[in-house]
Residue, then its C-alpha position, 0 to 999 in steps of 0.5 A: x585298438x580294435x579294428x573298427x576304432x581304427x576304421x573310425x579313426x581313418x573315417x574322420x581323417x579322410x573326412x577332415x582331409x576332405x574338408x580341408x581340400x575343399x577349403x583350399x578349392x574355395x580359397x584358389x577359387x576365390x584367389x583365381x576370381x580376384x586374379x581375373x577381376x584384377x586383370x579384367x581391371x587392369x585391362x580396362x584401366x588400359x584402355x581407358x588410359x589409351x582412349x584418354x590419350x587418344x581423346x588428348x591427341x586428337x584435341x590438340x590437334x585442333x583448336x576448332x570445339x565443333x572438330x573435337x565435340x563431333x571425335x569426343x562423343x562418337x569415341x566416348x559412345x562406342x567405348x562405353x557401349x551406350x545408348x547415347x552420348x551428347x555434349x551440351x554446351x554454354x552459347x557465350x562459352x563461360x557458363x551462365x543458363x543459355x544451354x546448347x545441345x552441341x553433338x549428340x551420338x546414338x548406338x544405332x537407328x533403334x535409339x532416338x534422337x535427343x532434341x533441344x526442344x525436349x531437354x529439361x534445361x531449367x532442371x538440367x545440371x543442379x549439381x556438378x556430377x548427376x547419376x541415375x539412379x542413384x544420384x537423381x533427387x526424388x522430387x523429379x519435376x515433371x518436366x524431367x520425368x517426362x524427359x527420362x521416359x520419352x527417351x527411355x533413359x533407364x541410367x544415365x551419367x551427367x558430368x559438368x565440363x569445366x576448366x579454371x572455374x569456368x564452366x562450358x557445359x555438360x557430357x552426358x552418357x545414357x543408356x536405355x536399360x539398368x546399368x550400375x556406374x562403377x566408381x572407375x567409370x566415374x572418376x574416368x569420365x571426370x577426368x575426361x571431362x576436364x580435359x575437354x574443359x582444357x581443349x576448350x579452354x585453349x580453343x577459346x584463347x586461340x580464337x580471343x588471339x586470333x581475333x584481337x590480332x585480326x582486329x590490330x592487323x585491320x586497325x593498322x591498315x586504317x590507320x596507314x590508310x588516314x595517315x597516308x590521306x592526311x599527310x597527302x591532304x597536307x602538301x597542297x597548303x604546304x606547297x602554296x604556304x612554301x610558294x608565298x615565302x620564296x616570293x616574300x625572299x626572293x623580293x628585292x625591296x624593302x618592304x620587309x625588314x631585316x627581322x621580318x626576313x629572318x622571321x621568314x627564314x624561319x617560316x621556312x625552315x618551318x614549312x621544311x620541317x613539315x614537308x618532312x614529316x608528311x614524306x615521313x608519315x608517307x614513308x612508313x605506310x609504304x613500308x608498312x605496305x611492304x612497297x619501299x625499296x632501297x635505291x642505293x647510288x653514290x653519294x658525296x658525303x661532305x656536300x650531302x651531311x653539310x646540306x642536311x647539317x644546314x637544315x638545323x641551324x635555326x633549331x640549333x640556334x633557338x638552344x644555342x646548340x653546336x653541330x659539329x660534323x666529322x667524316x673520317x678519312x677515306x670515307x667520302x663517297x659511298x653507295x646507298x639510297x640517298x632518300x632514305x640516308x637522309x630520312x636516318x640522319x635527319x631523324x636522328x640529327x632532329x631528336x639530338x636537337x630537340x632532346x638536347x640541353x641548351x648551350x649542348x652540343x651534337x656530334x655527326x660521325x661517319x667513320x668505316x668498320x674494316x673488318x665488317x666491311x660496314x659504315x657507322x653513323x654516330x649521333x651523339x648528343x649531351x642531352x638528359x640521358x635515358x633510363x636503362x629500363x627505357x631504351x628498349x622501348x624507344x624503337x616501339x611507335x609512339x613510345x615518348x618516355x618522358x620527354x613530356x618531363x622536359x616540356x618537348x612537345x613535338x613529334x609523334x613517337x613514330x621516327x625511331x620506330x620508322x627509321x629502325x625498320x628503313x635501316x634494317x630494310x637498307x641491311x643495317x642495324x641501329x644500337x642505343x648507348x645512354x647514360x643519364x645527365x650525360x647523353x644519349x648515342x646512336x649509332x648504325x652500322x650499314x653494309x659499306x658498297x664500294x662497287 
């Protein structure tokens, strides 16, 4: 070959290796730059991903929207580098036209504030996610023009907060020169959006709780409080009704009858009934009130349970029913607060009574527990029975079940519940075993003080 054909031939190939080293410059070049925008990415990514934990922790710190709008739009401002942040809110928190400009962030004393007065809110938020440009309709009202021009709104972001289908309001992010939204950003602010949707959400159920518990704790002092004035309103006629019977008994004449006087007997029993009820009612507002304390002293069980049994026996006898009384041996004298033994038993020994069947029959037991140190009251009755899906439900005030079932009138739902908390006060407990048609027995178990 002649020497200038092999210049040629090395001419061309130093060019193609030119070439082809020029390719691979481009191709590394162009690999390194997607590298970057990767990593870029990625950091960004993290420091979204941080800023939203942050944003998280910090809302649930606090159930106040006021603490956790003012954090939200000074964070979201400074780490977006806008002109402003601002968070608009619904007044009644669950959607609906009557809009609040809530918190508001500007970069610096150069920006001016948004007013409330200035924003578009007849036109503001048509779409669940508005941005400008690009997203904004072209028919802008005049309203809305304006608004974008006095404040020098070059683009903007309009994200709705909501939750559960329930929408609180708007966060809005402007800046005052032309910025492109990337769908990162977008979808970031999406997701932040729903997560203060979330922390509202939570503090609106918070403050419904706190309100409506507010609102039971309130009710229940008034209602101890007229309870309390009632039943003290009630011992006056009762005392002077009590008065007139004893005068009516203790007559030696014969102006009443035999009937007439076991008519009185039973008034009296009657009135008996009554004053229990009003000590009762008056019981268990003072132990509402925290101001009942237990004063245990000894007590002689045989003379103590015939007295309370004795109580009963014209209720018995209306149903024909048989009280039978057992203390077992060597229980017969213990240390308890005597007001409140009787106010368990007669509850106890009242509801077995009255929820009986007729020709029925109710055991009274005081037996020792040895190896708890404790005393058992049983109250046992051959009543109806509960259902096991009930019994829960019988320590809480007013529950009756069915007693309406049983044309059993009496009584206001509030003994069981009350005894329940003067036995737990007394360091006791009470248990329900019930088996229907067959009979219901209480039993409590009390600390057993010898000394």
């Amino acid at each position: 070959m002649p020497q200038s054909g092999v210049l040629k031939a090395a001419e061309q190939e130093i060019q193609s290796l030119r070439k082809t080293l020029q390719e691979l410059n481009i191709e590394h070049e162009r690999q390194f730059e997607v590298q970057q925008a990767l990593e870029r990415d990625l950091k960004k990514s993290l420091k979204w991903e941080k800023l939203s934990k942050h944003l998280i922790q910090l809302m649930n710190r606090s159930f106040e929207p006021d603490i956790i709008i003012e954090i939200i739009v000074q964070e979201l401002g400074v780490f977006f580098n806008v002109d402003r942040c601002l968070v608009i809110l619904c007044v009644n928190g669950e959607g609906g036209e009557q809009l609040n400009l809530f918190a508001q962030y500007c970069r610096n004393e150069t920006i001016s504030s948004i007013t409330q007065a200035s924003i578009p809110w007849h036109d503001l938020g048509r779409k669940q996610r508005e941005i400008y440009p690009s997203d904004l309709p072209d028919d802008l009202s005049k309203a809305e023009k304006a608004y974008l021009a006095n404040n020098h709104i070059e683009s903007a972001i309009t994200i709705e907060i909501r939750y559960r289908r329930v929408i609180f309001g708007r966060l809005i992010l402007q800046k005052c020169v032309a910025h492109h939204w990337t769908e990162q950003e977008i979808s970031f602010q999406d997701t932040l959006a729903t997560h203060i949707g979330s922390a509202l959400y939570q503090s609106k159920l918070y403050h419904q709780e706190k309100q409506a518990k507010q609102e039971a704790e309130e009710a229940n002092q008034q209602k101890s409080k007229v309870l309390a004035f009632v039943s003290h309103d009630f011992k006056n006629p009762l005392s002077s009704i009590d008065r007139f019977i004893h005068i009516l008994e203790d007559d030696k004449s014969d102006i009443l009858s035999g009937k007439h006087r076991e008519f009185t007997g039973y008034i009296a029993e009657g009135i008996s009934q009554l004053r229990r009820m009003v000590i009762n009612i008056l019981d268990k507002c003072r132990l509402a009130e925290g101001k009942v304390i237990p004063a245990p002293e000894w007590i002689e069980l045989p003379p103590f349970l015939n007295e309370i049994s004795h109580m009963f026996t014209a209720l018995a006898l209306q149903k024909n029913i048989e009280i039978n009384l057992d203390i077992q041996y060597p229980l017969s004298r213990i240390k308890a607060d005597p007001t409140h033994l009787r106010q368990i038993i007669i509850n106890l020994l009242s509801n077995a009574i009255k929820y009986n069947r007729k020709n029925g029959k109710v055991f009274l037991r005081f037996y020792i527990v040895d190896e708890t140190h404790s005393f058992i009251i049983e109250v046992e009755d051959t009543g109806p029975g509960i259902a096991p899906e009930k019994i829960p439900k019988l320590f809480v005030e007013y529950f009756r079940g069915d007693l309406s079932q049983l044309n059993l009138v009496e009584g206001s739902g509030l003994g069981l519940a009350f005894i329940k908390k003067l036995i737990e006060l007394n360091g006791g407990n009470i248990t329900v075993h019930s088996e229907e048609k067959v009979g219901t027995t209480f039993k409590v178990k009390m600390p057993l003080n010898l000394i």
